[in-house]
PQR file with spaces between the fields and no chain letter, atoms N, CA, C, O and H, PARSE charges and radii, in Angstrom:
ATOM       1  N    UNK     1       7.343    8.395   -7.264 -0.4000 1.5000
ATOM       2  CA   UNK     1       7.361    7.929   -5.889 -0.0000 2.0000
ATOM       3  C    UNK     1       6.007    8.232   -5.256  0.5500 1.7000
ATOM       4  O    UNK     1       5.396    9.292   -5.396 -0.5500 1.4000
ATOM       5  N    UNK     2       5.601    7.157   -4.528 -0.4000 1.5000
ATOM       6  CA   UNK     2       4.569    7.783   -4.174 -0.0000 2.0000
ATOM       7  C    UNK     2       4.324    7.061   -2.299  0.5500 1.7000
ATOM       8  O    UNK     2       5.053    6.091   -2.092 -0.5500 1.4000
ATOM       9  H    UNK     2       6.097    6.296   -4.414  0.4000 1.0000
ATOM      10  N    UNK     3       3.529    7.424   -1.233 -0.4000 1.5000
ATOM      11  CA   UNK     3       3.444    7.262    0.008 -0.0000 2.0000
ATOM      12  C    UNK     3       1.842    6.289   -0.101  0.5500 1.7000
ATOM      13  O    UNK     3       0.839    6.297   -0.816 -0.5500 1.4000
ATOM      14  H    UNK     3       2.937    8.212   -1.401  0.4000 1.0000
ATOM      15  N    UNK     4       2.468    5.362    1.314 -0.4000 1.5000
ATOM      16  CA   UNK     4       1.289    4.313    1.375 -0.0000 2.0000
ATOM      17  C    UNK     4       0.964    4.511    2.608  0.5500 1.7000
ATOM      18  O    UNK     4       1.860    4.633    3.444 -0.5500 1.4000
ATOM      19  H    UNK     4       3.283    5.355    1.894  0.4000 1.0000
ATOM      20  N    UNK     5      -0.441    4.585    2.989 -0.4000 1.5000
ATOM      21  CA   UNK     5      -0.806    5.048    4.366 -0.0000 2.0000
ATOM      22  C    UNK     5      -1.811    3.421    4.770  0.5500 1.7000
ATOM      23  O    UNK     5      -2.526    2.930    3.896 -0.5500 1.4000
ATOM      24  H    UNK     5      -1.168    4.486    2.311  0.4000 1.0000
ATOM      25  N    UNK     6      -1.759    3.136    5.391 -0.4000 1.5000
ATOM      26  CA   UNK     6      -2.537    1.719    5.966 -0.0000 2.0000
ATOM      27  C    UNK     6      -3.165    2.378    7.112  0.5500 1.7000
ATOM      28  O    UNK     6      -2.512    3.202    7.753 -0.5500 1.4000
ATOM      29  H    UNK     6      -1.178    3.535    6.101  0.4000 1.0000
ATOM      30  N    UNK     7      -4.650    2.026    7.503 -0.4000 1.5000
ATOM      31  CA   UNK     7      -5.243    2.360    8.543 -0.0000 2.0000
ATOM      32  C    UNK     7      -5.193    1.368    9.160  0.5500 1.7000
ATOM      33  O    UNK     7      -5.464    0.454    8.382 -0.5500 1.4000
ATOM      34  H    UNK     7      -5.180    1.356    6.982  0.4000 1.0000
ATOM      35  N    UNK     8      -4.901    0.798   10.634 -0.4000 1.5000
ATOM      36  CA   UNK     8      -4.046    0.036   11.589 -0.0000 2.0000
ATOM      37  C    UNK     8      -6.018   -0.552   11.910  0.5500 1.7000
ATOM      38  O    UNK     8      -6.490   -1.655   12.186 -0.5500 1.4000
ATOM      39  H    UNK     8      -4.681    1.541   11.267  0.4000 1.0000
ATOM      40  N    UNK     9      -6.448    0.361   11.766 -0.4000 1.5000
ATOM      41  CA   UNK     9      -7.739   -0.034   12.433 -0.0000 2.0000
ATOM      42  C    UNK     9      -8.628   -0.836   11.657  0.5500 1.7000
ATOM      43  O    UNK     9      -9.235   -1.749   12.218 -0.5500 1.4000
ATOM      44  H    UNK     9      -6.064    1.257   11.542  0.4000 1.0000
ATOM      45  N    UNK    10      -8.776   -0.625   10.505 -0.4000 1.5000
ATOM      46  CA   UNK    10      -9.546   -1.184    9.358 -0.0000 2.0000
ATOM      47  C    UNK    10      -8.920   -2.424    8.753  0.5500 1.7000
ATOM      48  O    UNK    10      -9.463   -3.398    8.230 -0.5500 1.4000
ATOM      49  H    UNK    10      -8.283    0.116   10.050  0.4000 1.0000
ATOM      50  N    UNK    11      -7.687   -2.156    8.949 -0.4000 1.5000
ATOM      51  CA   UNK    11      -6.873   -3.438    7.944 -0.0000 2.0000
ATOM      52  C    UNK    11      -6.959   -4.833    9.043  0.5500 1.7000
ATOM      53  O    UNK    11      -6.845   -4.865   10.268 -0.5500 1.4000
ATOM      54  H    UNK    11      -7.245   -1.365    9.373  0.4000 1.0000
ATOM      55  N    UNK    12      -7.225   -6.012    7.981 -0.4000 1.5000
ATOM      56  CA   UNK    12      -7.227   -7.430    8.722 -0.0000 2.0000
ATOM      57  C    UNK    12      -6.247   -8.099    8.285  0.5500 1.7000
ATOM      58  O    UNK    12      -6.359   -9.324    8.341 -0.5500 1.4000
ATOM      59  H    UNK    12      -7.317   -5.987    6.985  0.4000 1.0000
ATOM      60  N    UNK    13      -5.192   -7.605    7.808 -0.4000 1.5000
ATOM      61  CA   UNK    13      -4.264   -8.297    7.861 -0.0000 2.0000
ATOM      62  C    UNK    13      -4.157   -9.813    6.675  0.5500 1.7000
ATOM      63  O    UNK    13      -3.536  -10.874    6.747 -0.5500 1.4000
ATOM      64  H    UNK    13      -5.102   -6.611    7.762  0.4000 1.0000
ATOM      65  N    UNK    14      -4.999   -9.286    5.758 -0.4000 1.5000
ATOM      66  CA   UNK    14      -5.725  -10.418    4.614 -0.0000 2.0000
ATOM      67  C    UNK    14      -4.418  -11.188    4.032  0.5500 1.7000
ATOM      68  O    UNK    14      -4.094  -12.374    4.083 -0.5500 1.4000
ATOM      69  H    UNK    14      -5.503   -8.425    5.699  0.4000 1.0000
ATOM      70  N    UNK    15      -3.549   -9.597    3.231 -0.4000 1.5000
ATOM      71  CA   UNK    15      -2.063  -10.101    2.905 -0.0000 2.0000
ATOM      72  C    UNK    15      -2.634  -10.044    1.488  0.5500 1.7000
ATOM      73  O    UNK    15      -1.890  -10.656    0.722 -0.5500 1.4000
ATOM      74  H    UNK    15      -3.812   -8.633    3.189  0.4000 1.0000
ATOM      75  N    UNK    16      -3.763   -9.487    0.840 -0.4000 1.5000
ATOM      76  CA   UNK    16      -3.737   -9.559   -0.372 -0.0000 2.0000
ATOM      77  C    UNK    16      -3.061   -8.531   -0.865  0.5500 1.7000
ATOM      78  O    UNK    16      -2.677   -8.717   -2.020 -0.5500 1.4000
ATOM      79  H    UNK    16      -4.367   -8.990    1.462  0.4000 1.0000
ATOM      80  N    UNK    17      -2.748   -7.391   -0.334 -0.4000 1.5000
ATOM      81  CA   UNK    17      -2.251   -6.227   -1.367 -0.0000 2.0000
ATOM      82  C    UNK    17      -0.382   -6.914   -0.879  0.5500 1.7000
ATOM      83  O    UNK    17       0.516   -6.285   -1.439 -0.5500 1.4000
ATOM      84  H    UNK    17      -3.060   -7.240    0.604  0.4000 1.0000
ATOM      85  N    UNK    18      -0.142   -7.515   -0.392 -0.4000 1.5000
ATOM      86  CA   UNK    18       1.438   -7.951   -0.402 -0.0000 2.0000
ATOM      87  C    UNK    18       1.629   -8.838   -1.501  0.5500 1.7000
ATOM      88  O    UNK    18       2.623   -8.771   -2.223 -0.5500 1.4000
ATOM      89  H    UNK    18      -0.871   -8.026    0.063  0.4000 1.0000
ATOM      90  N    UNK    19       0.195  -10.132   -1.739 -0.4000 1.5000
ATOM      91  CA   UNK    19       0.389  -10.388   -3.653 -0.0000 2.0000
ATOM      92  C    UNK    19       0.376   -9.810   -4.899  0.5500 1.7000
ATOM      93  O    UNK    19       0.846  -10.287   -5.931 -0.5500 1.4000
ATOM      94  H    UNK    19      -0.613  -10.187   -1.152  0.4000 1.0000
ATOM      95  N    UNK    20      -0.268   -8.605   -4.730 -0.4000 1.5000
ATOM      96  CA   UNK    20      -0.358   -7.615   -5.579 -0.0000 2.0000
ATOM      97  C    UNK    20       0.670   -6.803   -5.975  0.5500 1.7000
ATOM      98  O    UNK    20       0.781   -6.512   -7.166 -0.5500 1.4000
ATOM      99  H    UNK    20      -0.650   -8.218   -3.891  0.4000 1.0000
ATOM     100  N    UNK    21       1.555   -6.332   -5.031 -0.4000 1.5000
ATOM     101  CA   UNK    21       2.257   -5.061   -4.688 -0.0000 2.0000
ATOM     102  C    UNK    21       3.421   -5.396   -6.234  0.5500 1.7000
ATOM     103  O    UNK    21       4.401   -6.131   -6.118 -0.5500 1.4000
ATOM     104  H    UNK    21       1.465   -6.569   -4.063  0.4000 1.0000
ATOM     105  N    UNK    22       3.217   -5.015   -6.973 -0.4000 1.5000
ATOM     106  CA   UNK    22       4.843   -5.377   -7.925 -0.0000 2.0000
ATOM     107  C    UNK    22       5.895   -5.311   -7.913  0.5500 1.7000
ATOM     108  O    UNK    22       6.708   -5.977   -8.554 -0.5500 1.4000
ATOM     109  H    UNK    22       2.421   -4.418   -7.067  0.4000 1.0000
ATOM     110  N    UNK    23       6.122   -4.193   -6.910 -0.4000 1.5000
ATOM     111  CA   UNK    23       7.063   -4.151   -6.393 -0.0000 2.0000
ATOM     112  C    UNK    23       7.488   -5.138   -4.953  0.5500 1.7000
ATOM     113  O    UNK    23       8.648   -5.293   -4.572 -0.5500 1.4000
ATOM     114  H    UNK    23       5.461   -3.652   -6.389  0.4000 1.0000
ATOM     115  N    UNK    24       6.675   -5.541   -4.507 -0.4000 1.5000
ATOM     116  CA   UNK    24       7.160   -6.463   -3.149 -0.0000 2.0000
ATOM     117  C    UNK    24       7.577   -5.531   -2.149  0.5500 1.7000
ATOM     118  O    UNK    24       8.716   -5.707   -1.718 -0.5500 1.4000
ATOM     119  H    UNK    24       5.733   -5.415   -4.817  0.4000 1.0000
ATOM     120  N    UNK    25       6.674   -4.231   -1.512 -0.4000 1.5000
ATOM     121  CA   UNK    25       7.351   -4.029   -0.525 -0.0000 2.0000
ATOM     122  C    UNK    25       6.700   -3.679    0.279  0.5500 1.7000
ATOM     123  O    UNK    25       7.040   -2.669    0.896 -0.5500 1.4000
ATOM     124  H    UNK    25       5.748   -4.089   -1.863  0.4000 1.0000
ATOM     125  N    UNK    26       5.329   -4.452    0.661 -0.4000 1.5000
ATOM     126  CA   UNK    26       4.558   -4.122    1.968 -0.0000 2.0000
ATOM     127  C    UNK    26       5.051   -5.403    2.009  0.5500 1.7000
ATOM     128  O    UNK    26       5.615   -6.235    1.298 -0.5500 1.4000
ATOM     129  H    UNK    26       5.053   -5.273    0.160  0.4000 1.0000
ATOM     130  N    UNK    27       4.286   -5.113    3.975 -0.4000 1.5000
ATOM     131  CA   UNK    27       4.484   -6.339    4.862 -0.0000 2.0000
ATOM     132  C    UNK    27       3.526   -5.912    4.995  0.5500 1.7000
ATOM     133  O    UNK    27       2.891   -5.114    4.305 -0.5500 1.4000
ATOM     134  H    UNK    27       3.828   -4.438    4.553  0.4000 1.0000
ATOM     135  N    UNK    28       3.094   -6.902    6.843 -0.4000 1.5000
ATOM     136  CA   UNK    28       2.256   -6.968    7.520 -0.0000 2.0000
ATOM     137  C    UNK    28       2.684   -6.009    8.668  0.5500 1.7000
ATOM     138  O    UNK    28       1.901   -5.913    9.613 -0.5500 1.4000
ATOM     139  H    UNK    28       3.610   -7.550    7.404  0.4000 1.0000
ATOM     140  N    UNK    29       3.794   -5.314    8.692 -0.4000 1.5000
ATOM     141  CA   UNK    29       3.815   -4.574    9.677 -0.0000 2.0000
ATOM     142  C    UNK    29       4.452   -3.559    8.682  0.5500 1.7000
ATOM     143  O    UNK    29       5.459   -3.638    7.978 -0.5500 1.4000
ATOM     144  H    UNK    29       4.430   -5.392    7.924  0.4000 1.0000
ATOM     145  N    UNK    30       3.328   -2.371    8.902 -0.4000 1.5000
ATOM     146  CA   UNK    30       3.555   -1.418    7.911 -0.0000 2.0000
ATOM     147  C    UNK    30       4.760   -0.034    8.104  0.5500 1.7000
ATOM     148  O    UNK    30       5.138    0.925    7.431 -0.5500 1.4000
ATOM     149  H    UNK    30       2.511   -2.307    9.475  0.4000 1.0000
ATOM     150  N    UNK    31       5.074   -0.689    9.574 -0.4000 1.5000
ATOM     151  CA   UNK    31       6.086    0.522    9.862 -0.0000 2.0000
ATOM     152  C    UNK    31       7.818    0.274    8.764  0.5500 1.7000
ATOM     153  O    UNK    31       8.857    0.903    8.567 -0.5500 1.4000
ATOM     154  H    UNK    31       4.768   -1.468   10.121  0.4000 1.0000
ATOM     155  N    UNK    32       7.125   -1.166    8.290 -0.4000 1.5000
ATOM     156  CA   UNK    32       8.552   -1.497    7.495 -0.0000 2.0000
ATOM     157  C    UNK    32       8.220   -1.061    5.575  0.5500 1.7000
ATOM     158  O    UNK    32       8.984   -1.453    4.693 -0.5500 1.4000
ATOM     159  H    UNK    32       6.281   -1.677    8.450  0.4000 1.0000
ATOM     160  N    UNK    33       7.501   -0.577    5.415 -0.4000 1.5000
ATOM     161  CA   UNK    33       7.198   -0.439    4.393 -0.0000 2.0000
ATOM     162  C    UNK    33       8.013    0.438    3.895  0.5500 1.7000
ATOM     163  O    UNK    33       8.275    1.434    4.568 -0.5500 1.4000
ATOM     164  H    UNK    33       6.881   -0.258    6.131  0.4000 1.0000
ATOM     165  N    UNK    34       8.654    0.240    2.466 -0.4000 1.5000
ATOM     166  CA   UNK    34       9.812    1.230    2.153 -0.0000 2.0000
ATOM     167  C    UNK    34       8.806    1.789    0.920  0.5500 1.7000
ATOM     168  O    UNK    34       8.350    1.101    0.008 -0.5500 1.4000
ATOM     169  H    UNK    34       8.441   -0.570    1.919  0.4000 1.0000
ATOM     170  N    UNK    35       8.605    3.109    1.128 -0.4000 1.5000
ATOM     171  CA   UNK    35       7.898    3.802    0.116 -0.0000 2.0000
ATOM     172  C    UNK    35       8.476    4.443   -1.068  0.5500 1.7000
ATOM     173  O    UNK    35       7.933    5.015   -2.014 -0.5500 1.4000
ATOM     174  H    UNK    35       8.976    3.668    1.870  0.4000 1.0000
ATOM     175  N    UNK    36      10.138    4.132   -0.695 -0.4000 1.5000
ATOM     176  CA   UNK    36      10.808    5.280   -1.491 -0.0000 2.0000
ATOM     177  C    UNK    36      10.364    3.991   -2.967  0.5500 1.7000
ATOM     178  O    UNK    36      10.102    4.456   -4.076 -0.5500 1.4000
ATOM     179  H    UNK    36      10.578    3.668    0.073  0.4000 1.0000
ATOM     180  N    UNK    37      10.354    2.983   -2.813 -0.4000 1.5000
ATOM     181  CA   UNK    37       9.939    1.742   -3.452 -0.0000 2.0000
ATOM     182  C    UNK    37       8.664    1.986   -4.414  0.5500 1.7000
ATOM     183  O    UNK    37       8.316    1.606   -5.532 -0.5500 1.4000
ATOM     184  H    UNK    37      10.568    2.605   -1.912  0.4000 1.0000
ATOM     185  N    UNK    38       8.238    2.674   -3.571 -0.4000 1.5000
ATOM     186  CA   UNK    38       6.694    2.760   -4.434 -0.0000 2.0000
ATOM     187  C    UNK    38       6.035    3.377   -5.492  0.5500 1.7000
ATOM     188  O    UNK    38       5.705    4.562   -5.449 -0.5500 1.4000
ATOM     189  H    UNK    38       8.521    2.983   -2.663  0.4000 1.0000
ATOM     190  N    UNK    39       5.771    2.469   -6.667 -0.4000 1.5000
ATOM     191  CA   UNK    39       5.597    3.385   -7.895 -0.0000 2.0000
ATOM     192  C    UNK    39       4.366    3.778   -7.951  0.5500 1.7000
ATOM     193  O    UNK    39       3.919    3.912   -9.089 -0.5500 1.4000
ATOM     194  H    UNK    39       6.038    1.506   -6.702  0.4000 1.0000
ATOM     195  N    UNK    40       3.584    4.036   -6.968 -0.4000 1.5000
ATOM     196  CA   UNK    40       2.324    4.806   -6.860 -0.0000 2.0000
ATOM     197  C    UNK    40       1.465    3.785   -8.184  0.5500 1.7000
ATOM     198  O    UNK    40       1.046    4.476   -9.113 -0.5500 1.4000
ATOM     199  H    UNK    40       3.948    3.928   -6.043  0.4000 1.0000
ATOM     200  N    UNK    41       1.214    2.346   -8.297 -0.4000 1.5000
ATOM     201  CA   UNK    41      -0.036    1.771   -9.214 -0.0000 2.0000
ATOM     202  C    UNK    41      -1.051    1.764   -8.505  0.5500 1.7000
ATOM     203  O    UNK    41      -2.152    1.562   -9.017 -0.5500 1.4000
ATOM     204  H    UNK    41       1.554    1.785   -7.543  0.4000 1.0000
ATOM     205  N    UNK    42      -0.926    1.950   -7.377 -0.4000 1.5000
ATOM     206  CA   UNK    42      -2.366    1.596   -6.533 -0.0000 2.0000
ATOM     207  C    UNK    42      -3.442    0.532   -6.534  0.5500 1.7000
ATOM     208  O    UNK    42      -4.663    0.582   -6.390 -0.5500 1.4000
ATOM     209  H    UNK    42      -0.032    2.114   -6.961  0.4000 1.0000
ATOM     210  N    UNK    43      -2.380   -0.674   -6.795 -0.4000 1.5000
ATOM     211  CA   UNK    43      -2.759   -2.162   -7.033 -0.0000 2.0000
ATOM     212  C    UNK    43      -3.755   -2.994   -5.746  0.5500 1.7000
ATOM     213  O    UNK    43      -4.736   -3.729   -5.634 -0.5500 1.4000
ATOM     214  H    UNK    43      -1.388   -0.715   -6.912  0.4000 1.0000
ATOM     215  N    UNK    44      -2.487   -2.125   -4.743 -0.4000 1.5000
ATOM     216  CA   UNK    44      -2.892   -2.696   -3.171 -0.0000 2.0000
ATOM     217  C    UNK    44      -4.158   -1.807   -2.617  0.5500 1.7000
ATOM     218  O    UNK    44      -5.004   -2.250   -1.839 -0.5500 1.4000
ATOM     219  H    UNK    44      -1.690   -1.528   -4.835  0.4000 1.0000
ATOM     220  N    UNK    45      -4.139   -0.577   -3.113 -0.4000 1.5000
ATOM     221  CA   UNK    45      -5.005    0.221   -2.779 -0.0000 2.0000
ATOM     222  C    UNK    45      -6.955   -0.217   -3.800  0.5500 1.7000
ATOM     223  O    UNK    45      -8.091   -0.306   -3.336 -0.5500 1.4000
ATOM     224  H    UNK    45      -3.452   -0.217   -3.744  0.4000 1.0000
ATOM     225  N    UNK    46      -6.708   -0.287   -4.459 -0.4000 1.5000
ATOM     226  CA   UNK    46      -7.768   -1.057   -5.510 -0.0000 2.0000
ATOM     227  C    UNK    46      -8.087   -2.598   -4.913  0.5500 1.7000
ATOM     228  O    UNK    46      -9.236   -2.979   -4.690 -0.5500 1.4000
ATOM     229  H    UNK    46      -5.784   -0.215   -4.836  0.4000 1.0000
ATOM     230  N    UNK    47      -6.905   -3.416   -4.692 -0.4000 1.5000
ATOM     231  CA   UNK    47      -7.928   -4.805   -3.682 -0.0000 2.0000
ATOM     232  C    UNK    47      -7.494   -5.093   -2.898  0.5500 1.7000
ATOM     233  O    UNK    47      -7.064   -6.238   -2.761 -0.5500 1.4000
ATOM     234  H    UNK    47      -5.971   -3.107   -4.873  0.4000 1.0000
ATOM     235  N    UNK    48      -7.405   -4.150   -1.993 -0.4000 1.5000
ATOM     236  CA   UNK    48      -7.797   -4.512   -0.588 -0.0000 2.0000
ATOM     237  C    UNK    48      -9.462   -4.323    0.208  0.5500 1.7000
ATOM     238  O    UNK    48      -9.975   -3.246    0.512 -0.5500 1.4000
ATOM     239  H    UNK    48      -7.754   -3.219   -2.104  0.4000 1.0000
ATOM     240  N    UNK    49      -9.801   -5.103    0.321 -0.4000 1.5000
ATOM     241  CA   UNK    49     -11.505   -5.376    0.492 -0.0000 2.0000
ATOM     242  C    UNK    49     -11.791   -4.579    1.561  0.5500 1.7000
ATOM     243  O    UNK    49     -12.970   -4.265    1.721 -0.5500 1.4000
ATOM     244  H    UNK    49      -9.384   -5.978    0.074  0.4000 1.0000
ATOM     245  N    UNK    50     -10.848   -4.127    2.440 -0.4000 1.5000
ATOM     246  CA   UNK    50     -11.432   -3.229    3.916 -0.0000 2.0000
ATOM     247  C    UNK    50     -11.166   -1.822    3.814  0.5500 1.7000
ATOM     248  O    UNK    50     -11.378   -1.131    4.810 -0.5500 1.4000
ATOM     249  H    UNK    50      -9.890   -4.382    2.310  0.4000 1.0000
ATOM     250  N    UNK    51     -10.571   -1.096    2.369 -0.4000 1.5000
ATOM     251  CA   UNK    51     -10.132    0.059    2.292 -0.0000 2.0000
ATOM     252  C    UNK    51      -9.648    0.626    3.093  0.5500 1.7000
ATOM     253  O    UNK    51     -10.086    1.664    3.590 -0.5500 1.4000
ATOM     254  H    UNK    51     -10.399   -1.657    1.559  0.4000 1.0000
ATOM     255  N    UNK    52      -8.507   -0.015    3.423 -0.4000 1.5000
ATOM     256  CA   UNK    52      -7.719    0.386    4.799 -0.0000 2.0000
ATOM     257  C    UNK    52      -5.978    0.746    3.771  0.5500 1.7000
ATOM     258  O    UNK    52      -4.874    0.766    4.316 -0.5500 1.4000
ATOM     259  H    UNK    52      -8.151   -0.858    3.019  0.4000 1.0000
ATOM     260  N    UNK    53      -6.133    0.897    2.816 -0.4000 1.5000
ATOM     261  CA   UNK    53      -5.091    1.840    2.107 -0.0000 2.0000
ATOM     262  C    UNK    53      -5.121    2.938    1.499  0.5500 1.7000
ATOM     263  O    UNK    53      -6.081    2.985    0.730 -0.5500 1.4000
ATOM     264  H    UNK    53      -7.030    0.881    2.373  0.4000 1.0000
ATOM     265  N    UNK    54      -4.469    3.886    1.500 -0.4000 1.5000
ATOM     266  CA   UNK    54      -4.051    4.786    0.637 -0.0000 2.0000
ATOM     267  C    UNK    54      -2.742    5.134   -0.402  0.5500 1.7000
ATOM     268  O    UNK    54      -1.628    5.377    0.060 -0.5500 1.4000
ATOM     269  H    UNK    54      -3.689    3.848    2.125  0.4000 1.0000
ATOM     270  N    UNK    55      -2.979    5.127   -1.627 -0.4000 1.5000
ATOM     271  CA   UNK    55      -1.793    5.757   -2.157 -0.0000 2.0000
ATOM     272  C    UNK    55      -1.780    7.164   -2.476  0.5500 1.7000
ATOM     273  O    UNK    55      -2.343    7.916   -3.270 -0.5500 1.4000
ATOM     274  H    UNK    55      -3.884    4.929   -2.002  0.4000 1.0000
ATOM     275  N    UNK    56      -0.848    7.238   -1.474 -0.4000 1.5000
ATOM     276  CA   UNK    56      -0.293    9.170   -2.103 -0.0000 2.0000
ATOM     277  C    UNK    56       0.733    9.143   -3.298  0.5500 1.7000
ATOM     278  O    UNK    56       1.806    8.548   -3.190 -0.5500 1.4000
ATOM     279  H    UNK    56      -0.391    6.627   -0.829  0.4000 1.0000
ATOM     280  N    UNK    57       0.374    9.789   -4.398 -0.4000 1.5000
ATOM     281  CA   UNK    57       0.976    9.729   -5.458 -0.0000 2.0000
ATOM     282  C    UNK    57       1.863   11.777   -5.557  0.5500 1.7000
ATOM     283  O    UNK    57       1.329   12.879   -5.435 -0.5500 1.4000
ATOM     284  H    UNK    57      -0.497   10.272   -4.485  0.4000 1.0000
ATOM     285  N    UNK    58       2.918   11.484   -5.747 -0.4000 1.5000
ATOM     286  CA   UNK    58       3.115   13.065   -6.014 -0.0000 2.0000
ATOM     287  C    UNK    58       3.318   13.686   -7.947  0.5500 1.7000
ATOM     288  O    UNK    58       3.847   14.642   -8.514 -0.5500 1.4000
ATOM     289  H    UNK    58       3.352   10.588   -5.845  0.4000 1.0000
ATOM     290  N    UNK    59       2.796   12.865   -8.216 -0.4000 1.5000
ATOM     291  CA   UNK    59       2.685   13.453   -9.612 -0.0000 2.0000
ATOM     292  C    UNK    59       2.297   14.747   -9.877  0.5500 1.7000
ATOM     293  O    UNK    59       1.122   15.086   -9.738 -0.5500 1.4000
ATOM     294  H    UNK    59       2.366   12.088   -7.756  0.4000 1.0000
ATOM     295  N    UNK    60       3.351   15.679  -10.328 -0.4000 1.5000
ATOM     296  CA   UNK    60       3.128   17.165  -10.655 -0.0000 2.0000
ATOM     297  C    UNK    60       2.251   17.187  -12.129  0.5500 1.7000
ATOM     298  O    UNK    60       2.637   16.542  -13.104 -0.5500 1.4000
ATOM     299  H    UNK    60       4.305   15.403  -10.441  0.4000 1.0000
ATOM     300  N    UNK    61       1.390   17.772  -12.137 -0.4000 1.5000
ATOM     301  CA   UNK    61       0.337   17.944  -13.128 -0.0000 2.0000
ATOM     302  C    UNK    61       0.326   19.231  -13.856  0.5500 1.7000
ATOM     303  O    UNK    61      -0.534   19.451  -14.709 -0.5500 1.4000
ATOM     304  H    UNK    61       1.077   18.296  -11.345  0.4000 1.0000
């Protein structure tokens, strides 16, 4: 599982990391984003062009 942080300020709203996402579970309004969803690939975080994502991954090491 891992947490997706979007910076409200940086992001334009492109919609490319919502083609990316494999799972399908960003939007454009990130307060709906279900993270429990998120397998931490960091697909959206890798192309999104304004680096206005983060993936928090909790992988114990």
């Amino acid at each position: 599982m891992a947490e997706i942080k979007i910076d409200e300020k940086l992001c334009k709203k492109c919609g490319i990391c919502i083609e990316v996402c494999p799972q399908k579970i960003i939007t454009l309004n990130s307060s709906l984003i279900v993270t429990e969803n998120c397998k931490g690939c960091r697909l959206c975080e890798y192309h999104c062009p304004d680096f206005a994502i983060e993936v928090i991954t909790n992988n114990k090491q």
